[in-house]
N, C-alpha and C positions, 0 to 999 in steps of 0.2 A: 598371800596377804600383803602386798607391795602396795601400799599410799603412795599417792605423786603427791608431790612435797613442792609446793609453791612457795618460790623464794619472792619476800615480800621487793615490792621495787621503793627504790629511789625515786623523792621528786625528780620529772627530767626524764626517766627510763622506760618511759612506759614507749611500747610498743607497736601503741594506735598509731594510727593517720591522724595525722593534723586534724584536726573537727574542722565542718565542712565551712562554720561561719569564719574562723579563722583563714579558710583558703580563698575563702570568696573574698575576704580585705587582701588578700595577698593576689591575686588576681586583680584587684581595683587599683591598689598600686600600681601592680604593671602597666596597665593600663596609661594611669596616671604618669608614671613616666614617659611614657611613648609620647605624649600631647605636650607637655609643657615643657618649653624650651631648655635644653639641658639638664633634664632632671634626672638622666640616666646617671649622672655625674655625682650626685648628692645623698646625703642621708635623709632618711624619712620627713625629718622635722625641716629640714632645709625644703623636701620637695613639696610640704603645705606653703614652707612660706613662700616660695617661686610660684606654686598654684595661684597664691592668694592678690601677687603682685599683677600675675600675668592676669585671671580673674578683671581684676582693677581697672587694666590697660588697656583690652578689651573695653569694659564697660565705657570707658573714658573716647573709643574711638567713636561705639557705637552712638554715644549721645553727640561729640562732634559732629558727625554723618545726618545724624537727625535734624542739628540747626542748620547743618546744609543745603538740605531738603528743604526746612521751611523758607529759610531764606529765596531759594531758587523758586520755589512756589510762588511765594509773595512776589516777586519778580515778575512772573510770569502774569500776575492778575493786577500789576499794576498800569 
């Protein structure tokens, strides 16, 4: 007549694996840090806002590029 006796856990103790959505952001991170310049270097919060900059810097070349473009167009049909 020997009960197994479960000792209740602590917040923190449990046992599981990571939940899968929790590993998928922690995979997205990783990720995240690969791409954006020195982010291997920084803390979470740091590496949205070097995202966020880099993001920016980016958009800012792409539209440069684009008056480029028109300009060199309009050039051309003038």
């Amino acid at each position: 007549m020997s009960k197994t006796s479960r000792k209740r856990l602590k917040p923190g103790e449990n046992p599981r694996t990571r939940p899968r959505h929790r590993q998928m952001i922690q995979d997205r991170v990783k990720e995240l840090r690969e791409i954006v310049p020195n982010g291997a270097k920084c803390s979470i919060d740091a590496l949205f806002e070097r995202t966020i900059k880099h993001m920016l810097f980016l958009q800012s070349v792409t539209k440069h590029a684009d008056k480029l473009k028109q300009t060199g167009e309009s050039a051309l049909f003038s």
